[in-house]
N, C-alpha and C positions, 0 to 999 in steps of 0.2 A: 629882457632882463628886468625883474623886477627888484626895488631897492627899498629902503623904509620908510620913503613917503607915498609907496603903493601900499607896502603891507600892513603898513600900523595904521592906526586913526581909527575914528568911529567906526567907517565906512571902508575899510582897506582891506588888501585879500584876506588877511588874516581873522579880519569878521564874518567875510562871507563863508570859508571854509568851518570855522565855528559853527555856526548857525547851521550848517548842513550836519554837522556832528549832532547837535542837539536835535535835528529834524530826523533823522534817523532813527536816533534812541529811541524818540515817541514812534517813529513808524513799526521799530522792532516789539514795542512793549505792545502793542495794539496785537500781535500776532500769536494766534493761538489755534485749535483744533477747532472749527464750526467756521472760524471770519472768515469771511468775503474778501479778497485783495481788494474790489470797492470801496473795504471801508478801512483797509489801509491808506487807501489813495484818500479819502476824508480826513482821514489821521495827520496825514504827512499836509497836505493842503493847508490843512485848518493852524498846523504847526507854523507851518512857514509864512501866514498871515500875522498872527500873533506876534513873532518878531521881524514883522516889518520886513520880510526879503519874498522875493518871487520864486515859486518853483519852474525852475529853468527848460523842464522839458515840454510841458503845458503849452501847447500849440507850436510849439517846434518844429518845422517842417508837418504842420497838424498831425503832431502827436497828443492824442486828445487827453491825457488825464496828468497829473501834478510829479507822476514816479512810474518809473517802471518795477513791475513786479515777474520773477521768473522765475516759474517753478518747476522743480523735478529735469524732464527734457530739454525747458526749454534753454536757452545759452543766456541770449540777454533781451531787452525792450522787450518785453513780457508787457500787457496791456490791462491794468487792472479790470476787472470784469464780477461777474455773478457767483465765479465757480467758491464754493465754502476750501477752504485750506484743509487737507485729511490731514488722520493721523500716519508720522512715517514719510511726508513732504520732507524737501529742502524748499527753499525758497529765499529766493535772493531779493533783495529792498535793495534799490538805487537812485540815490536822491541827490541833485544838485540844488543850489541853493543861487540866486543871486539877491546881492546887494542895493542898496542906496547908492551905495559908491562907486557901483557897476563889474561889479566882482562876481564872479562865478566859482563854487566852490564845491565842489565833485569826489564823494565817494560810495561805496557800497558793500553788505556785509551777505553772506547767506547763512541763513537759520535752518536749525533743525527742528521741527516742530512732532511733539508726542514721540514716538517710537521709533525712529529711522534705522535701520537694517546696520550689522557692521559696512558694506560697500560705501551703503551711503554716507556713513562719519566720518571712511577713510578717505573720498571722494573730497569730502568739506577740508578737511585738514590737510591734505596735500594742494588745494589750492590754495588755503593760507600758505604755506610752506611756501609756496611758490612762491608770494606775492613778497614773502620774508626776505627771501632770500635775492630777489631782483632789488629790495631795498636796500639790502647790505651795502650793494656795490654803486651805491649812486654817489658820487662823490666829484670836483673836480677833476675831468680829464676823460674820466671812461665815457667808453664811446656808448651813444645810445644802442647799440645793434646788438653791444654784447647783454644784454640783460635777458636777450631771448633764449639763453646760451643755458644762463643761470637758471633760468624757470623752465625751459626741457629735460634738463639732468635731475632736476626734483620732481615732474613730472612720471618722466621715462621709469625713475627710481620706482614709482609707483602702481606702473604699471597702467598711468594714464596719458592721455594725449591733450596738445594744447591745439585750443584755436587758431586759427592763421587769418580770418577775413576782418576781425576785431581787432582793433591796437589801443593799445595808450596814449593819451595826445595833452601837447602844452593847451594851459588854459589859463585864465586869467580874467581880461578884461573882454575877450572873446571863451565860447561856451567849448568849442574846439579849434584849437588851431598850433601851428609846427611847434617841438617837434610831433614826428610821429613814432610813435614805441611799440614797436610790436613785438608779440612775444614769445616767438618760435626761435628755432635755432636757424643760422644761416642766415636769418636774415638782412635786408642790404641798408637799414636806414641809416641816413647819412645823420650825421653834426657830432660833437662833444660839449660832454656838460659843461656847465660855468657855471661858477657861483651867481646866484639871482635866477637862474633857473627853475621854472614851476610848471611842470605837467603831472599827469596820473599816472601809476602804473594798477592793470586792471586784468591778468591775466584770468583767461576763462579753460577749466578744466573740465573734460570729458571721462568719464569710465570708458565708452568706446572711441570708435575710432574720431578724428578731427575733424572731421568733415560735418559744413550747417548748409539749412536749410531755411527761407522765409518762406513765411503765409501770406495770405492772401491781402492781409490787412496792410503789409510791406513794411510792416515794423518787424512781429514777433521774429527772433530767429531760433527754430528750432538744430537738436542733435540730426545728421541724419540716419542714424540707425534708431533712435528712439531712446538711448542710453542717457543717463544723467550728467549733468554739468551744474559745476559749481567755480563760484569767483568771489573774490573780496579786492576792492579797491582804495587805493590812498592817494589824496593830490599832495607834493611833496613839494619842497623848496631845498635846490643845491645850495649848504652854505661853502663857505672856505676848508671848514673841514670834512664835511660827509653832507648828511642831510639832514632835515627835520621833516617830520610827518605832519603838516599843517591840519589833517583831520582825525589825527589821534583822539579819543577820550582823554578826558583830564587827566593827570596825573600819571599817565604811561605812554612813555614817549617816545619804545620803541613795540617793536611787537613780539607779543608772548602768547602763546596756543591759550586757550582755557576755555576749555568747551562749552563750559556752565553760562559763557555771556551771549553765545548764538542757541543756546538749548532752550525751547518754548514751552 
């Protein structure tokens, strides 16, 4: 449970989740038809140096680069590399951020870049939907299990299916740690929220079936039909009366569809 002498101050969640918002933004604005996810990963790096926070995944269990980048197939931990971004990708930027103060601040967006297919917009927008609508209901009381309840009926609606090996998890002063939030239906995780409560929720949506796969690298995980997946994530804090999205953009502070801020 976190209170306002974690969250506030120079140093406190609420600058680390900040600062991961602004590292994003630059990671987003860097991406367009021809770049390299390499020099997204330069992007995001070079951001997160400038105000003074470390990027969190950088050698994490040696995960070698500052962000994970994941495109088209893949789900998530996508490993920035050589390949140029076509036109007609999604691609997903997922940037954690740590602090001075030793805060961890976790979230991520997926972009449409040039041209992408009707599938592919309605694919991006029902994972937002998704991610909207598991926020709704985060409030004192509700159990963390039902959120997966919330984001399969917006999924299903869609005609797409959610991941089951990826969950959402509390974070803070650790990079992951309880609860665990995952995002299927039926699922068994235990606890209820409380105010001072801060984990992410990060649901990952499929066009096919739900079912992933890793390479060889032991990070990436791919779709295993080869179909596309899309996700957006928010690290959040339960107040007393609902929530607040600690890595919102400035000045909206709940969440609203608009194509135009993931479109490259």
């Amino acid at each position: 449970v976190y209170g306002p002498d974690e969250l506030e101050g120079e140093c406190g969640l609420r600058h680390a989740t900040a600062m991961g918002r602004e590292v994003l933004d630059a990671g987003g604005k860097a991406l367009r038809v021809g770049v390299t996810t390499d020099e997204v990963d330069r992007v995001v790096h070079e951001a997160c140096i400038e105000r003074g926070v470390y990027p969190s995944p950088l050698n994490y269990y040696n995960f070698p680069k500052s962000v994970c980048t994941s495109v088209n197939e893949v789900i998530c931990h996508g490993i920035p590399d050589y390949r140029e971004v076509r036109d007609g990708d999604i691609v997903n930027i997922d940037v954690t951020t740590y602090n001075k103060g030793g805060y961890h601040g976790d979230l991520n967006e997926t972009f449409m870049v040039g041209n992408v297919d009707d599938e592919g917009k309605k694919l991006v927008k029902t994972a937002f939907d998704c991610l909207s609508a598991a926020l709704s209901m985060v409030k004192p009381g509700t159990l963390y299990r039902d959120l997966g309840t919330a984001i399969h009926k917006v999924a299903s609606a869609n005609k797409c299916s959610v991941v089951r090996t990826y969950c959402g998890h509390g974070i803070g002063s650790l990079f992951h740690t309880a609860p665990n939030v995952p995002h299927y239906h039926k699922n068994k995780a235990k606890g209820v929220m409380r105010p001072g409560h801060v984990f992410t929720v990060e649901p990952m949506i499929n066009l096919g079936t739900p079912g992933d796969t890793t390479w060889g690298d032991n990070w990436t995980a791919v779709t295993s039909d080869g179909k596309r997946s899309a996700q957006f994530e928010h690290t959040v804090l339960v107040t007393k009366t609902g929530c607040e999205i600690l890595t919102m953009r400035e000045n909206e502070p709940i969440m609203c569809w608009d194509p135009d801020l993931v479109q490259r």
